[in-house]
Backbone as CSV, one residue per row, in Angstrom:
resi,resn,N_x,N_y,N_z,CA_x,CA_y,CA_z,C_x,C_y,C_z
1,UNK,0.849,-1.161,0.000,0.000,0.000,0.000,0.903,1.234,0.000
2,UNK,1.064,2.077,-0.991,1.671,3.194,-1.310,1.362,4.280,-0.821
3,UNK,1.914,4.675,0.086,1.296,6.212,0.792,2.661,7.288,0.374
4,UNK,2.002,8.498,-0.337,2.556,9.537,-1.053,2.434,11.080,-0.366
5,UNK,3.093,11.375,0.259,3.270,12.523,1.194,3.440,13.936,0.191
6,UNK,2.429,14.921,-0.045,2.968,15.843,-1.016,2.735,17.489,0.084
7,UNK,4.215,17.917,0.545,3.944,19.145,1.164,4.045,20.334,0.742
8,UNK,3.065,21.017,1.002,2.899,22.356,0.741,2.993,23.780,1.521
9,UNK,3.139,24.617,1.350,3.187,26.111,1.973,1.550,26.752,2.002
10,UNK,1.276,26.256,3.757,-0.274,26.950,3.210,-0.374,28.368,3.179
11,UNK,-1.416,28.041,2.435,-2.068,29.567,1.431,-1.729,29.321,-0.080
12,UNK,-0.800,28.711,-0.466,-0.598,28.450,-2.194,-1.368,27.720,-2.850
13,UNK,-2.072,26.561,-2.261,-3.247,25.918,-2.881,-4.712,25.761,-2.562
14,UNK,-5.509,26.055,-3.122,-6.923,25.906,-3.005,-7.784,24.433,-2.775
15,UNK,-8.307,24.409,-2.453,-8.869,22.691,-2.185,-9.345,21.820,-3.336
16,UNK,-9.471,22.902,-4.421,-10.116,22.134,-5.712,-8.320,21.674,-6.158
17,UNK,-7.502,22.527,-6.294,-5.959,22.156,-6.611,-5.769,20.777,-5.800
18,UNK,-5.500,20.886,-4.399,-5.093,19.916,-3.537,-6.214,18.904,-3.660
19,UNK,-7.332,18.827,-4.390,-7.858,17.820,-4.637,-7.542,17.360,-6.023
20,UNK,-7.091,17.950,-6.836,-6.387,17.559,-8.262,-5.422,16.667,-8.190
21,UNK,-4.535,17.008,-7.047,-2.946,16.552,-6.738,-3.513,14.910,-6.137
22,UNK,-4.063,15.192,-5.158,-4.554,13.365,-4.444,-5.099,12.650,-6.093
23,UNK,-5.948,13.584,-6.550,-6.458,12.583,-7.797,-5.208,12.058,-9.290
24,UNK,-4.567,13.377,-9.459,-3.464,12.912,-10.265,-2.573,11.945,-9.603
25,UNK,-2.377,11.811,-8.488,-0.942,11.013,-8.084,-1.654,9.494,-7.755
26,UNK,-2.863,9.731,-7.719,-3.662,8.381,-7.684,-3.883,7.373,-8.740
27,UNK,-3.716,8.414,-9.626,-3.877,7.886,-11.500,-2.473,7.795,-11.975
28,UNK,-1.430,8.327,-11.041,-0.181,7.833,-11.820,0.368,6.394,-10.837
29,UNK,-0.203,6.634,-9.931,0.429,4.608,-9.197,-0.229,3.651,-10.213
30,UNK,-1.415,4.019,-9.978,-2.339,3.207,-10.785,-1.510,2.912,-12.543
31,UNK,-1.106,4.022,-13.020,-0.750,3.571,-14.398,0.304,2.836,-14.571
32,UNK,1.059,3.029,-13.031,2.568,2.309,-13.225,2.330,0.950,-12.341
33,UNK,1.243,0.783,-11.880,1.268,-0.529,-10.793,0.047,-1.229,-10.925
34,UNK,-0.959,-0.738,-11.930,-2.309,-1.020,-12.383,-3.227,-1.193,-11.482
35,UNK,-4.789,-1.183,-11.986,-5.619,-1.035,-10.859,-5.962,-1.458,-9.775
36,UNK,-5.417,-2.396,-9.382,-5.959,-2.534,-8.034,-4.655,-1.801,-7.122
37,UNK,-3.923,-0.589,-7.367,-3.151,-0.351,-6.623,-4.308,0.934,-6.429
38,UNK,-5.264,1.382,-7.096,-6.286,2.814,-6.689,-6.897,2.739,-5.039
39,UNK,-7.281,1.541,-4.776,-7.796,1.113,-3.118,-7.265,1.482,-2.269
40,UNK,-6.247,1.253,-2.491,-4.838,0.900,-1.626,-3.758,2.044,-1.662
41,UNK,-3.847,3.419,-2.806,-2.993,4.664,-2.447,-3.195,5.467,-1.606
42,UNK,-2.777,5.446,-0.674,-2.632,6.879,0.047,-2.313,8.246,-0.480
43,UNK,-2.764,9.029,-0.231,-2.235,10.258,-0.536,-2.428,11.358,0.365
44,UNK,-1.424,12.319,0.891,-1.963,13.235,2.211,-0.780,14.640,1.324
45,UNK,-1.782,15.544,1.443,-1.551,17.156,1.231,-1.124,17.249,2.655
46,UNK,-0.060,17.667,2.805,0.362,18.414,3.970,0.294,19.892,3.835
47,UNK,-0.014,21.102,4.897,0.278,22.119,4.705,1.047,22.635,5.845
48,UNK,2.302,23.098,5.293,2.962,23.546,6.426,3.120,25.018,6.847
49,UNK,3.394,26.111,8.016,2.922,27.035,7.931,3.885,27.915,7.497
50,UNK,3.863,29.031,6.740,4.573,29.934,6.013,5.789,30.514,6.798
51,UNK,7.128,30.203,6.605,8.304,30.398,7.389,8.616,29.006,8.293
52,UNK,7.938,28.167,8.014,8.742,27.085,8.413,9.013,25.972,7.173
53,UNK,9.708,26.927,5.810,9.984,26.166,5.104,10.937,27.028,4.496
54,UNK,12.065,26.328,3.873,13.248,27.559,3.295,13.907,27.217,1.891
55,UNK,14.198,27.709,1.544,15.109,27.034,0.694,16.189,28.058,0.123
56,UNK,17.589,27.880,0.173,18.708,28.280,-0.116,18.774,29.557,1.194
57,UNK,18.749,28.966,2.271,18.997,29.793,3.877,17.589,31.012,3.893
58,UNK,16.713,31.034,3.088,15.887,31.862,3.472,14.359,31.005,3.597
59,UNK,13.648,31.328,4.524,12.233,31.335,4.805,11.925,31.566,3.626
60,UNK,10.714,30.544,3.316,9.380,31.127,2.347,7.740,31.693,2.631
61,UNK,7.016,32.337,2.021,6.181,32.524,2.499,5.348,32.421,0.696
62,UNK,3.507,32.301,1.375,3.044,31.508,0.197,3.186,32.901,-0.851
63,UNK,3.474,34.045,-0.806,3.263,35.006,-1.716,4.862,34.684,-2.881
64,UNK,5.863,34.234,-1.860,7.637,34.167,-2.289,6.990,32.641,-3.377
65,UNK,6.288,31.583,-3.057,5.866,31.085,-3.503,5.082,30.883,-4.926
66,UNK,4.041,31.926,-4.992,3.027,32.125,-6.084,4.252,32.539,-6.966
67,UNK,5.404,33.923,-6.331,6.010,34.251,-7.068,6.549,33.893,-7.880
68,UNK,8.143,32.635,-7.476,8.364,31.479,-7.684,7.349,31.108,-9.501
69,UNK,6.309,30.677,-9.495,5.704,29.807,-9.847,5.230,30.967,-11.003
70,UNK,5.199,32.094,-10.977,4.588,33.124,-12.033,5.784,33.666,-12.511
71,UNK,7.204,32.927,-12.288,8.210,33.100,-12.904,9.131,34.826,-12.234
72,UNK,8.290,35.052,-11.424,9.433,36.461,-10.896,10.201,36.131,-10.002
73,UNK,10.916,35.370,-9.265,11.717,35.293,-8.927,13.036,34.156,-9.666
């Protein structure tokens, strides 16, 4: 039974998103381990809270984030 841990910076995703993510990563075990692995995936959205996540010695926060992702930083 495959349990898939995907963490996030809350405030960057919406629940329809973080419900996309459990459903895509559910459909990719499944394509690589076939169906009867769908029962049996775990999947958990973590959200962790803004500044307790860093990367390259600095804190992030979900705005450094969106940024990130809309290509300005």
């Amino acid at each position: 039974m495959p349990l898939v841990d995907i963490q996030v910076i809350e405030g960057v995703f919406d629940d329809e998103t973080k419900a996309r993510m459990i459903e895509d990563v559910t459909n990719t075990m499944v394509a690589i381990e076939g169906e009867a692995m769908r029962g049996v995936t775990w999947v958990r959205v973590q959200e962790l809270a803004q500044g307790a996540w860093g990367i390259g010695g600095q804190a992030l926060t979900a705005a450094d984030v969106k940024a990130i992702a809309a290509g300005g930083v």
